[in-house]
VOSE-172644 format. One record per residue (C-alpha): residue number from 1; x, y, z. Coordinates in Angstrom, 2 decimals, always signed. Layout:
REM residues N
k:NUM | u:X | v:Y | w:Z $
...
***
This chain:
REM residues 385
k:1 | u:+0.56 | v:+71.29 | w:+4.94 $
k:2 | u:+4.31 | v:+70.50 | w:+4.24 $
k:3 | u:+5.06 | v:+66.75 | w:+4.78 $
k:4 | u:+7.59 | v:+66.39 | w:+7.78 $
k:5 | u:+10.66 | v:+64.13 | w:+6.91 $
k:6 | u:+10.09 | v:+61.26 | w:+9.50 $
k:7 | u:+13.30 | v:+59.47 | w:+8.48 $
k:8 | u:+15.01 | v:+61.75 | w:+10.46 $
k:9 | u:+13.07 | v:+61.77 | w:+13.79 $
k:10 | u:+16.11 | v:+60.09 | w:+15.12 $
k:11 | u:+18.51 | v:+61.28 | w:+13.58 $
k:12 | u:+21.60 | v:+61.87 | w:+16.25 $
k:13 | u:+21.01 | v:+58.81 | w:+18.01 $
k:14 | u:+23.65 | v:+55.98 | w:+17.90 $
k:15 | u:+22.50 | v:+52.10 | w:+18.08 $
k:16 | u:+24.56 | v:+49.11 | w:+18.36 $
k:17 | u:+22.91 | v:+46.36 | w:+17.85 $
k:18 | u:+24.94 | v:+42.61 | w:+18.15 $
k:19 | u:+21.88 | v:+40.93 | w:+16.59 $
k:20 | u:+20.77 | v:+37.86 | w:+14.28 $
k:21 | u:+17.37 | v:+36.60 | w:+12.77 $
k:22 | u:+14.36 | v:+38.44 | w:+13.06 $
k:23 | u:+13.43 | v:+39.99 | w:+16.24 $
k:24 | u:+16.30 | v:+42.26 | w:+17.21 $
k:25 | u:+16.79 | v:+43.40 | w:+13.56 $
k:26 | u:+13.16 | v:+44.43 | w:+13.56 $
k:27 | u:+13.94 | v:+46.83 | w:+16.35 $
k:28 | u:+16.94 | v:+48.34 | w:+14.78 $
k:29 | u:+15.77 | v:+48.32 | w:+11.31 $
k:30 | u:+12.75 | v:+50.74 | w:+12.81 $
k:31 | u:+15.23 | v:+53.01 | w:+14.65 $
k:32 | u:+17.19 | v:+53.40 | w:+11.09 $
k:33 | u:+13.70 | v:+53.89 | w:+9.35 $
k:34 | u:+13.34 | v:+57.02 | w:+11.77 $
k:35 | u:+16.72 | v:+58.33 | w:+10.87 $
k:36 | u:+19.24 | v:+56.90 | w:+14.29 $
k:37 | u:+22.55 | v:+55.65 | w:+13.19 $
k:38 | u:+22.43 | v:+51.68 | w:+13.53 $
k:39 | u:+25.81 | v:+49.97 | w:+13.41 $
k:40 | u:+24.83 | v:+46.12 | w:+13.17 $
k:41 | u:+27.80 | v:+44.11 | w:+14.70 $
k:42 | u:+27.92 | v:+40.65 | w:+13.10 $
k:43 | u:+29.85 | v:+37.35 | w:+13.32 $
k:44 | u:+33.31 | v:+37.70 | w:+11.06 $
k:45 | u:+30.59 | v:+34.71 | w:+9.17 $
k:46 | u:+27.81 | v:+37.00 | w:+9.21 $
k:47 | u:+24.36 | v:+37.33 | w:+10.28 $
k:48 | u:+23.07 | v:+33.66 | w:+9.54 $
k:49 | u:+19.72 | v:+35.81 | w:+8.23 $
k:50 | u:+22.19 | v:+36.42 | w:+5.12 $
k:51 | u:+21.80 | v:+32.93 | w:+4.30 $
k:52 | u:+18.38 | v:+32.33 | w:+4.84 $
k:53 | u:+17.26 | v:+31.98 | w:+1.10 $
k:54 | u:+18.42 | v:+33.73 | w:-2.18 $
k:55 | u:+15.11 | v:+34.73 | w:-2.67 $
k:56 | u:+15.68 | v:+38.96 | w:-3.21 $
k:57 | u:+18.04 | v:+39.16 | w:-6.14 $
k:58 | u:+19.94 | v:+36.50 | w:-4.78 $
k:59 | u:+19.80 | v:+37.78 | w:-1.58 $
k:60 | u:+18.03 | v:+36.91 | w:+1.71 $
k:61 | u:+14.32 | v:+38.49 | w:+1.63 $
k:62 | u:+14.33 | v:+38.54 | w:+5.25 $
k:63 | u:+17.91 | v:+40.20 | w:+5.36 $
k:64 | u:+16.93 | v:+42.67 | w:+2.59 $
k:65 | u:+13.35 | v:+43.54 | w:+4.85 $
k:66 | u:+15.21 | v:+43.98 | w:+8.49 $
k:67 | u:+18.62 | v:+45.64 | w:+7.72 $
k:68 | u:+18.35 | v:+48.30 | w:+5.42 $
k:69 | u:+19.84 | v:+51.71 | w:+6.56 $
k:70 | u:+22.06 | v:+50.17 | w:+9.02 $
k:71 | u:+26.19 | v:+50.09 | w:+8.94 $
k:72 | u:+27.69 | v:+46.47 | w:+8.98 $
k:73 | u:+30.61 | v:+45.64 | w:+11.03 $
k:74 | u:+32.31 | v:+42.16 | w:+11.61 $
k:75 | u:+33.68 | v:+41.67 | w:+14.65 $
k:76 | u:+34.93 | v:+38.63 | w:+16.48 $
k:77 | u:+34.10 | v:+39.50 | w:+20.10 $
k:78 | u:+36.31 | v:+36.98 | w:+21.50 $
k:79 | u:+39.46 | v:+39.29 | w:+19.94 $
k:80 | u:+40.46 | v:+41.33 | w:+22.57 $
k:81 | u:+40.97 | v:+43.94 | w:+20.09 $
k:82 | u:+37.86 | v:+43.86 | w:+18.14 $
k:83 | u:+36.12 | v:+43.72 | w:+21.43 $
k:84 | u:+37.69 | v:+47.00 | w:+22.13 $
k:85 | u:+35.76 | v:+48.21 | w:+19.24 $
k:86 | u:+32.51 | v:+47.11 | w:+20.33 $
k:87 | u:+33.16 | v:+48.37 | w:+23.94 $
k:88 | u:+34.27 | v:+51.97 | w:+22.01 $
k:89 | u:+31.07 | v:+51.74 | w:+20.15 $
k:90 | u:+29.26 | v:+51.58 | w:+23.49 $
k:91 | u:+30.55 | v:+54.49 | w:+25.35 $
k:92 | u:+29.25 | v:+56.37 | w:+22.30 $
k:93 | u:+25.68 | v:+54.68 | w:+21.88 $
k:94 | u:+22.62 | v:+55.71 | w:+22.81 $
k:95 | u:+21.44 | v:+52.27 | w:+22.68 $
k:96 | u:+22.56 | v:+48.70 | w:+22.78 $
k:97 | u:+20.22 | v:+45.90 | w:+21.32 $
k:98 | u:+21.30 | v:+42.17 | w:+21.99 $
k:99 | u:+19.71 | v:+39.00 | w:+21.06 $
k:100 | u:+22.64 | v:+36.33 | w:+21.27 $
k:101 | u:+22.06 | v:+33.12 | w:+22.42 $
k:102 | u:+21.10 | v:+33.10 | w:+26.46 $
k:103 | u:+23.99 | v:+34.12 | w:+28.52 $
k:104 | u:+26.48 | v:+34.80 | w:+25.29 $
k:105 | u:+26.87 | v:+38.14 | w:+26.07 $
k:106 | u:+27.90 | v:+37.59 | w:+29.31 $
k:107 | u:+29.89 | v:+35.07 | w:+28.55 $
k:108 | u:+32.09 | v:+37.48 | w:+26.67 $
k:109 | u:+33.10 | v:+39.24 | w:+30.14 $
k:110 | u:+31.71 | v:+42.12 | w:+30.00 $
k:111 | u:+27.60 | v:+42.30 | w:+31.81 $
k:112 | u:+25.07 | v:+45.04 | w:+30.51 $
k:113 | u:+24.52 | v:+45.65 | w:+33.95 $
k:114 | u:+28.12 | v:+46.95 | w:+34.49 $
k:115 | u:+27.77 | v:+48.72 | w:+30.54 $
k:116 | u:+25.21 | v:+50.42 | w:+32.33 $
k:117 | u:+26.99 | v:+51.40 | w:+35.63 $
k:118 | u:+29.92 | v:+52.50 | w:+33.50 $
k:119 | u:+27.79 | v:+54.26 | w:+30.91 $
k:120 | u:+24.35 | v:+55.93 | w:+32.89 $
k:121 | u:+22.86 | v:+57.52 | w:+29.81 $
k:122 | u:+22.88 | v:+54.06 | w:+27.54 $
k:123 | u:+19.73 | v:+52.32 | w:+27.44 $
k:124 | u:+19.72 | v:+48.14 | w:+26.85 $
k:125 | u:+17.97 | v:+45.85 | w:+25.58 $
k:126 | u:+17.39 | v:+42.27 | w:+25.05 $
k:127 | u:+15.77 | v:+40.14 | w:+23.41 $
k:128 | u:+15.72 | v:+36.40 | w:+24.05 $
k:129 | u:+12.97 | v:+33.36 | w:+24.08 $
k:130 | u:+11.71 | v:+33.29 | w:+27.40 $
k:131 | u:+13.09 | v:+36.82 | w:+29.45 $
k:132 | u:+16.29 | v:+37.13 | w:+32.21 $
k:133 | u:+14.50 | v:+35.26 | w:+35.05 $
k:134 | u:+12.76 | v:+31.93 | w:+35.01 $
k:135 | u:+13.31 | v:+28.08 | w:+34.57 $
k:136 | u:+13.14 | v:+28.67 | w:+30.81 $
k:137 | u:+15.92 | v:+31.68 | w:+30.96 $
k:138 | u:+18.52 | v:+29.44 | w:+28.99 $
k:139 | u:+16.49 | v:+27.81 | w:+26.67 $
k:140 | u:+17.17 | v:+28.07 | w:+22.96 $
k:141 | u:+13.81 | v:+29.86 | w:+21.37 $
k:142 | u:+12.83 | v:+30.22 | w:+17.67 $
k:143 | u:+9.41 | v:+30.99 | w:+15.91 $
k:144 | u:+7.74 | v:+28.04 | w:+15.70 $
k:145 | u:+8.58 | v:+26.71 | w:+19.30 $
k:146 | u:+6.98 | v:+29.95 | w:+20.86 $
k:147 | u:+4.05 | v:+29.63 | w:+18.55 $
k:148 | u:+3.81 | v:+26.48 | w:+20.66 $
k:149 | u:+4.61 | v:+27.15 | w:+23.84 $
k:150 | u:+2.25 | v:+30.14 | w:+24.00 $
k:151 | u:-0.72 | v:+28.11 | w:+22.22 $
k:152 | u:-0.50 | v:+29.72 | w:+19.44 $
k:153 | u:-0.47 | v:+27.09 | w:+17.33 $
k:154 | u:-3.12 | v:+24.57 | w:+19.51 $
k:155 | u:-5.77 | v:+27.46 | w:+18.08 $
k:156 | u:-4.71 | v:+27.75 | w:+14.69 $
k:157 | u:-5.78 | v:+25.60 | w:+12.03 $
k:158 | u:-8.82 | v:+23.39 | w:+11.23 $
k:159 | u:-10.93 | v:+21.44 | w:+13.77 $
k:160 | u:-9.25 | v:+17.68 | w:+14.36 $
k:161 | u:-10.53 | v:+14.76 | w:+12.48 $
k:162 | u:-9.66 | v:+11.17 | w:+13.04 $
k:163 | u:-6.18 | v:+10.31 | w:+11.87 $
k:164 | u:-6.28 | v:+14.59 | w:+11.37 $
k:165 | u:-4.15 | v:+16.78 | w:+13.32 $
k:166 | u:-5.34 | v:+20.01 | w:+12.55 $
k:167 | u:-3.11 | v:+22.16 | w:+13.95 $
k:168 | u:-0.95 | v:+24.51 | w:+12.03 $
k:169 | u:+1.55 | v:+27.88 | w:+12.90 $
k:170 | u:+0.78 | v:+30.68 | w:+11.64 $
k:171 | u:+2.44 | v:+31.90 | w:+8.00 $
k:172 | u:+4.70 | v:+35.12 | w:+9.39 $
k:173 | u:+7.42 | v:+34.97 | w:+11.86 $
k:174 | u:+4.55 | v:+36.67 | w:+14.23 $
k:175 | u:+6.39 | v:+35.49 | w:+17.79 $
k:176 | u:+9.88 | v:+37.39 | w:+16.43 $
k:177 | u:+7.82 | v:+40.03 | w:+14.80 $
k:178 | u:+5.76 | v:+40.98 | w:+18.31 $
k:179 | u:+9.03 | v:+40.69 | w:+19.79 $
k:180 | u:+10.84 | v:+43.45 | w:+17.85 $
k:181 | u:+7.96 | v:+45.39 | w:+18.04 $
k:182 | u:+7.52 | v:+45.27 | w:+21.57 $
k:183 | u:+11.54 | v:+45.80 | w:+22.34 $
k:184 | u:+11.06 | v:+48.96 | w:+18.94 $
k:185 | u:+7.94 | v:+50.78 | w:+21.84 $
k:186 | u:+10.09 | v:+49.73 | w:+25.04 $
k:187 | u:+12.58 | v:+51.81 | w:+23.36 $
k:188 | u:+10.95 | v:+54.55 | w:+22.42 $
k:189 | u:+9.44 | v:+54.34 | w:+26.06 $
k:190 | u:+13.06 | v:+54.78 | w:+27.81 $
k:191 | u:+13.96 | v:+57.11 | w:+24.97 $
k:192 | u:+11.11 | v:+59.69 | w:+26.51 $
k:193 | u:+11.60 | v:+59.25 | w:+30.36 $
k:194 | u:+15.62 | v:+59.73 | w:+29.29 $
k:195 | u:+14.61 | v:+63.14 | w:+28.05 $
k:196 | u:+13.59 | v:+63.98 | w:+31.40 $
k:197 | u:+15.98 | v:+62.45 | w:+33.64 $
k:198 | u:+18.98 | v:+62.19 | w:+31.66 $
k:199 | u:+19.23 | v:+58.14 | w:+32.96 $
k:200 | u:+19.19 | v:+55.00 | w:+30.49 $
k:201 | u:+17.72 | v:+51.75 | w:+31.41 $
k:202 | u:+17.60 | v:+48.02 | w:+30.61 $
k:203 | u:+14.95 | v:+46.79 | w:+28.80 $
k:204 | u:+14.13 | v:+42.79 | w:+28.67 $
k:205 | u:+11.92 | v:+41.64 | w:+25.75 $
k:206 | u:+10.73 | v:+38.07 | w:+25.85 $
k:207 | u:+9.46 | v:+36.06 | w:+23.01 $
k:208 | u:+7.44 | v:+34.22 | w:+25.06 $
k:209 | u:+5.56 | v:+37.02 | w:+26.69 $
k:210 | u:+5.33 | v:+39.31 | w:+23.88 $
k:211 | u:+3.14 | v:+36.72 | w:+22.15 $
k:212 | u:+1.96 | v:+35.34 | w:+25.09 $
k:213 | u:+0.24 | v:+39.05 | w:+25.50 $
k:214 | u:-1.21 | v:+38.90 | w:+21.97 $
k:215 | u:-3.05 | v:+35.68 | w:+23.89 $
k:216 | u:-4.87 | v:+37.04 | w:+26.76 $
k:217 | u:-8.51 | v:+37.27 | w:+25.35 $
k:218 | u:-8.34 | v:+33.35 | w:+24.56 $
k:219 | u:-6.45 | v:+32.93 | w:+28.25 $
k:220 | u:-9.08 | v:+35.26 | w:+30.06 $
k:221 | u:-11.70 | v:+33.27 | w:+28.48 $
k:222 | u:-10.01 | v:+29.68 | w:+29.88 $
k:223 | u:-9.48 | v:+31.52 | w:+33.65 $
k:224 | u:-12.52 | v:+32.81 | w:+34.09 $
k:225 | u:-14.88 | v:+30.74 | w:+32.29 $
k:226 | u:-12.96 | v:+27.67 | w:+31.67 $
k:227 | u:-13.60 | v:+27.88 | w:+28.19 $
k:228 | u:-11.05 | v:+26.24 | w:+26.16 $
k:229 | u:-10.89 | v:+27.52 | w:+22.67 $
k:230 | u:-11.17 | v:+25.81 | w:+19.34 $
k:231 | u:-9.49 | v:+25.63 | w:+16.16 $
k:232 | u:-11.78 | v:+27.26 | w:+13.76 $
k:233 | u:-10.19 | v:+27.94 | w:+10.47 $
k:234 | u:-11.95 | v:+30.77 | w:+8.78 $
k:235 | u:-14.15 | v:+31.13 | w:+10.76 $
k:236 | u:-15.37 | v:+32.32 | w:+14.48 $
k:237 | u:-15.42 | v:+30.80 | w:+18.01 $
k:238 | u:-18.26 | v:+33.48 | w:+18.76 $
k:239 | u:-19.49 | v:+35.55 | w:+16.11 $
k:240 | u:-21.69 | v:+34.29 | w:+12.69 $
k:241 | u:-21.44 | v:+34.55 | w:+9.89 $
k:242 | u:-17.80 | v:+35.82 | w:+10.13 $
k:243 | u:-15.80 | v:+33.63 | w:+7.95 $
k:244 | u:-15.51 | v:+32.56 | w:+3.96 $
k:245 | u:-17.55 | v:+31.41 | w:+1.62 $
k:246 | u:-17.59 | v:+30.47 | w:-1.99 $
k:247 | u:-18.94 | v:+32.43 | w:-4.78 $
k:248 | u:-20.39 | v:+31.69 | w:-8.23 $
k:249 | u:-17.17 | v:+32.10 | w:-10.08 $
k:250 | u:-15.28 | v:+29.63 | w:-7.39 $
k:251 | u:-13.30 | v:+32.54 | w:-5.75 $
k:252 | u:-13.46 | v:+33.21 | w:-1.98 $
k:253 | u:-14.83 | v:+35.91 | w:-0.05 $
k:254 | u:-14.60 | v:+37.17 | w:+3.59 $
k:255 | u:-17.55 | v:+38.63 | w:+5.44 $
k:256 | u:-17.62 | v:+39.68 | w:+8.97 $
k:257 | u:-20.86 | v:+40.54 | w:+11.00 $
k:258 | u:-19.81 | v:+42.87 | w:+14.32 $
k:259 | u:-23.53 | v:+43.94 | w:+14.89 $
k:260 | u:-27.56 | v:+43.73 | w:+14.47 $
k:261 | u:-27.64 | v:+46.43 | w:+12.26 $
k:262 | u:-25.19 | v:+44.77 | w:+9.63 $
k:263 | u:-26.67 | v:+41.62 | w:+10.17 $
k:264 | u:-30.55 | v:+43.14 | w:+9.27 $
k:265 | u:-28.66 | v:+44.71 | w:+5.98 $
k:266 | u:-27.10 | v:+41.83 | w:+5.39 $
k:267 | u:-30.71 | v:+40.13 | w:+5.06 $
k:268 | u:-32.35 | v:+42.74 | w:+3.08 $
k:269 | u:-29.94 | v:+43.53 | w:+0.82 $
k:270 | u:-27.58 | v:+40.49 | w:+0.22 $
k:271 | u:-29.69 | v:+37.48 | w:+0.99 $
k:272 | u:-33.16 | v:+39.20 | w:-0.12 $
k:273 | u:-34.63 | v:+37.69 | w:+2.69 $
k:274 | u:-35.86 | v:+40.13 | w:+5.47 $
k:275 | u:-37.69 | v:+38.05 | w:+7.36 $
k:276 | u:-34.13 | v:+36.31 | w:+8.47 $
k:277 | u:-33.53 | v:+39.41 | w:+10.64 $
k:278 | u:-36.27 | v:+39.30 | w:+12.83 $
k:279 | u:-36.47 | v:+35.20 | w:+12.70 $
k:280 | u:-35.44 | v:+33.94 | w:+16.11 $
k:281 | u:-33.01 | v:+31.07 | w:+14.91 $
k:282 | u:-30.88 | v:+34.17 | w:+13.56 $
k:283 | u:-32.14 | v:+37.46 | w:+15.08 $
k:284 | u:-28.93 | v:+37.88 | w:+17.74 $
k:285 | u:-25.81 | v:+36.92 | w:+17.33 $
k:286 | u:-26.35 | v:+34.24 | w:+19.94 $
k:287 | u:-28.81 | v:+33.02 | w:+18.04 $
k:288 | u:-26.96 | v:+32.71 | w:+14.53 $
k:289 | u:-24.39 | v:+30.84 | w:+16.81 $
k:290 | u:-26.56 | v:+28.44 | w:+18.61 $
k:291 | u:-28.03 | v:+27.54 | w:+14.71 $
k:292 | u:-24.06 | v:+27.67 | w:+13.14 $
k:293 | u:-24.85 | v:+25.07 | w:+10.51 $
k:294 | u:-27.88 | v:+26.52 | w:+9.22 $
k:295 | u:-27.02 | v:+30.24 | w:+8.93 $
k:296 | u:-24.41 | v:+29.33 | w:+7.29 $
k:297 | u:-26.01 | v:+27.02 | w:+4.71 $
k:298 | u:-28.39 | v:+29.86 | w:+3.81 $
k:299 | u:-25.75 | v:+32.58 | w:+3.61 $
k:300 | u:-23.32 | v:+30.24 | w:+0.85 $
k:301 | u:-26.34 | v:+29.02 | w:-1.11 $
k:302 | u:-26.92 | v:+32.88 | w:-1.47 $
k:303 | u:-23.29 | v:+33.41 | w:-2.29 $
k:304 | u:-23.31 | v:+30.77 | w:-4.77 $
k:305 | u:-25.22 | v:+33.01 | w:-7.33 $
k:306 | u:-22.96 | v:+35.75 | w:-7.49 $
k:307 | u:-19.64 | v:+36.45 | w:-8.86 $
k:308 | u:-17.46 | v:+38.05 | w:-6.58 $
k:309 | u:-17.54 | v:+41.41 | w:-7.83 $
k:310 | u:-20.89 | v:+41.22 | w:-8.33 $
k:311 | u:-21.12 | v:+40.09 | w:-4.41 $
k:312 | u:-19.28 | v:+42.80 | w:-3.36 $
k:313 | u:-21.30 | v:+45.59 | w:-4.93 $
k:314 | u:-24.03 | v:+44.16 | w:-2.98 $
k:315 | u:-21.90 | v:+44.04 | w:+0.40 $
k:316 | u:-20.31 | v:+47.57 | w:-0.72 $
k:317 | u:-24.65 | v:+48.88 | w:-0.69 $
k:318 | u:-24.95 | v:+47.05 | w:+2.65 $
k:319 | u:-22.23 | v:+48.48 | w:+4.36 $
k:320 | u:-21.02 | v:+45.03 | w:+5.56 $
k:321 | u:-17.25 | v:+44.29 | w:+5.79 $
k:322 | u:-15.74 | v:+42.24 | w:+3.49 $
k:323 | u:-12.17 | v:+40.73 | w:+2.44 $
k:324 | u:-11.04 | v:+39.56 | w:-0.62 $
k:325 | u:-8.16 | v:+36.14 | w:+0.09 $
k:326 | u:-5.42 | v:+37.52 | w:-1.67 $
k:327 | u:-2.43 | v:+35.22 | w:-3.25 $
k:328 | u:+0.68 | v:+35.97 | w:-3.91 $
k:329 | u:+0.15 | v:+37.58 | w:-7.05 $
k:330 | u:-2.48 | v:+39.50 | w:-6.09 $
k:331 | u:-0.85 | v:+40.64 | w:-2.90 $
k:332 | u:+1.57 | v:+41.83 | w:-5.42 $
k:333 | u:-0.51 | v:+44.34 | w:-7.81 $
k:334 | u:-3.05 | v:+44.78 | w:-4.64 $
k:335 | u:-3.87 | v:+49.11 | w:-4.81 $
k:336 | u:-3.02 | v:+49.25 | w:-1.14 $
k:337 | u:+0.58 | v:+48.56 | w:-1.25 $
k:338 | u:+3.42 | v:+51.10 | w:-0.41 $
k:339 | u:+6.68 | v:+50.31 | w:-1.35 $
k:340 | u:+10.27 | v:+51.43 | w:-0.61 $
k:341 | u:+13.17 | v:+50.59 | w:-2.79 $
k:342 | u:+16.23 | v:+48.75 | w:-1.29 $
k:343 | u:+19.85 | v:+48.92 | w:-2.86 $
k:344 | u:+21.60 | v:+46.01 | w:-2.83 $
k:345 | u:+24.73 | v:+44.93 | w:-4.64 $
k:346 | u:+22.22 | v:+43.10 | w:-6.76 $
k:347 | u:+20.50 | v:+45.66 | w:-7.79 $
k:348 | u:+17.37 | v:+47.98 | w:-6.25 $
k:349 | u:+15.25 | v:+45.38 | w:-4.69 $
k:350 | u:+11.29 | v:+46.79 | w:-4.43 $
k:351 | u:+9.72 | v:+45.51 | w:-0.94 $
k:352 | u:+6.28 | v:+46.26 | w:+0.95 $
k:353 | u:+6.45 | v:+49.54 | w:+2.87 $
k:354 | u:+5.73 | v:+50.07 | w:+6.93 $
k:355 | u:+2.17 | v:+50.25 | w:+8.19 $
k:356 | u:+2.73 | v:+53.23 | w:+9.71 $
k:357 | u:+2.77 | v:+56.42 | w:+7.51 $
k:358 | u:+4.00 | v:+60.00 | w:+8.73 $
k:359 | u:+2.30 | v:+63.27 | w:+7.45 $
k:360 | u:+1.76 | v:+61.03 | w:+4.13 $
k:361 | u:+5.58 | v:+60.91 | w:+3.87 $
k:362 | u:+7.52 | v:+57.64 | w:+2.53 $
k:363 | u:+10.71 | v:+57.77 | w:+3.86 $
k:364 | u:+13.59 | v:+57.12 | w:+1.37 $
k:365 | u:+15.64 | v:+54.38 | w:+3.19 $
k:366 | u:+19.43 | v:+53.79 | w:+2.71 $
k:367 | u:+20.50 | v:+50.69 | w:+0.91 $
k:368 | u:+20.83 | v:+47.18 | w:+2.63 $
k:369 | u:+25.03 | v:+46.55 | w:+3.78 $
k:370 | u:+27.15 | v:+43.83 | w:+2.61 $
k:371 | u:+29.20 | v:+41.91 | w:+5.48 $
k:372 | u:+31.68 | v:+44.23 | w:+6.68 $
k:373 | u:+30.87 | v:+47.05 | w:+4.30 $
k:374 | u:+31.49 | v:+49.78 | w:+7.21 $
k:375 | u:+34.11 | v:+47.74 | w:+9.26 $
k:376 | u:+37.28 | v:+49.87 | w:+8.46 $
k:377 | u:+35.67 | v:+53.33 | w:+8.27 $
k:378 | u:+33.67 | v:+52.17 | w:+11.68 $
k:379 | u:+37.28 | v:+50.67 | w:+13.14 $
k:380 | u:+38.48 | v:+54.42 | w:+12.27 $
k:381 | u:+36.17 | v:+56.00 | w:+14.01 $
k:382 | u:+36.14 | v:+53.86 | w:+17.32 $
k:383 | u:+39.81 | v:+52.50 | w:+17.50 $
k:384 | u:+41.03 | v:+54.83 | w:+20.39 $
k:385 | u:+44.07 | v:+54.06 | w:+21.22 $
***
């Protein structure tokens, strides 16, 4: 079958996006991927991303990750003229993206409601910490603080010891990642129903509440059942043995038990003990949980005379899921990995391809823009007077 060109699924579509950080340039940097034009309007200073860390050739690894195929522009929005631009921009777009501080944009005199009463066909969006409406509306929002104020972080970690606060965030920007993938579907959502009806729409993506979302089988739990969940580490509030263990040659390994079946395997063929699958301290899952501690016990002493590999031939036999904890360097060379190659002024900077693949096709995406790199060629274009 002849592999479809995804990249330019889009292609015809014109974004604007007046974005910083993370979450809105996760958005736009998918629209690019499928082939719309993105023109990324940025402080005459830059996108404060740019500056995160030198980390990518000497540039920002985030920047390099969440801007590549888009056109840069600076633009001082409080210049009348250079707000004329932007405005010009608009009444070409397809779609406007936003993630400035709460109330910036309106602040600059000029609503997306009205953009959208002047403009039917455009659709909006933005992104901010906590949505339009509520008593949080104007707070300031990053990562971290969602992580907290969604709980996030109260279930991530170890268990508390004295003089221990166990409680950690979690690794990835996940609150501004959900968020640009939430406001990338919303899109694509208002993208369809414009199809039909010809009519744009604004869109309102909140930090908060994409995350929050991600929450809702620990929240249902709470509601319902009032129970409040625990910080487990590697392991799991309700299911045993899921979690790590140590092996013979001191590396780590991952197992995760969904069902009876995988459980009685497990016993046979890993453990060599089949009598553990029909033993009531272990027979159900309910029963492996009720005797944590010991289950356990017996499953690392097992572990202990292996060596991974060896382990995982066993596992492989059993058909019981495994994961390997990967570091950096493994991550790295691990057989999995796509890749797409970024051009910066640099030089080509290599970074981990999208999850999602089309027809088997890797898109080959544009390079990553300097500050400005587009702004007289896009001034051209858009100055209409």
């Amino acid at each position: 079958m002849e592999k479809q060109d995804s990249s330019q699924d889009l292609d015809g579509l014109l974004v604007v996006t007046i974005e910083q950080a993370v979450a809105a340039p996760y958005t736009s940097c998918r629209l690019a991927d499928a082939g719309a034009r993105v023109i990324k309007v940025e402080r005459p200073e830059g996108d404060f991303a740019r500056n995160y860390d030198t980390n990518a050739l000497g540039n920002s690894a985030y920047f390099v990750w969440l801007n590549r195929g888009k056109e840069s522009i600076a633009l001082d929005l409080k210049n009348k003229q250079d707000f004329s631009i932007l405005k010009n921009i608009i009444s070409k777009a397809d779609i406007l993206i936003q993630n400035l501080a709460p109330g910036a944009f309106d602040r600059l005199g000029e609503s997306l409601e009205k953009l959208r009463l002047e403009f039917p066909s455009l659709i909006t969006c933005s992104i901010s910490g906590f949505g339009d409406e509520g008593p949080y509306k104007n707070q300031k929002a990053y990562d971290m603080l969602i992580q907290a104020e969604t709980g996030v972080i109260e279930l991530t970690g170890l268990p508390d010891k004295e003089d221990f606060d166990g409680r950690a965030k979690v690794g990835p920007s996940i609150c501004d990642i959900s968020a640009g993938m939430t406001a990338y579907q919303a899109i694509l959502q208002a993208l369809i129903k414009r199809g039909i009806t010809g009519k744009g729409r604004h869109i309102s993506v909140s930090m908060f509440n994409s995350l929050a979302d991600w929450m809702n089988p620990f929240y249902l739990g709470y509601v319902y059942n009032q129970k409040i969940p625990k910080r487990n580490g590697m392991t799991h509030p309700i299911i045993v043995p899921y979690g790590a263990y140590n092996c013979k040659d001191n590396l780590t390994l991952l197992i995760a038990i969904q069902n009876d079946r995988e459980w009685s395997n497990l016993c046979k063929i890993v453990l060599c003990d089949e009598t553990m699958a029909t033993d009531k301290r272990f027979k159900m899952n309910a029963d492996r949980v009720a005797n944590r501690d010991l289950t356990e016990k017996i499953i690392q002493e097992k572990f202990l005379e292996f060596e991974r590999e060896d382990l995982i031939m066993k596992l492989e036999e059993a058909s019981v899921a495994y994961g390997r904890i990967s570091d950096m360097e493994q991550l790295k060379n691990h057989p999995q990995n796509n890749f797409l190659e970024i051009n910066t002024a640099n030089g080509n900077v290599k970074v981990l391809g999208p999850g999602a693949i089309h027809d088997n096709f890797i898109p080959n995406v544009n390079k990553m823009p300097e500050l400005n790199e587009h702004g007289d060629v896009i001034r051209s274009e858009f100055d209409l007077k």
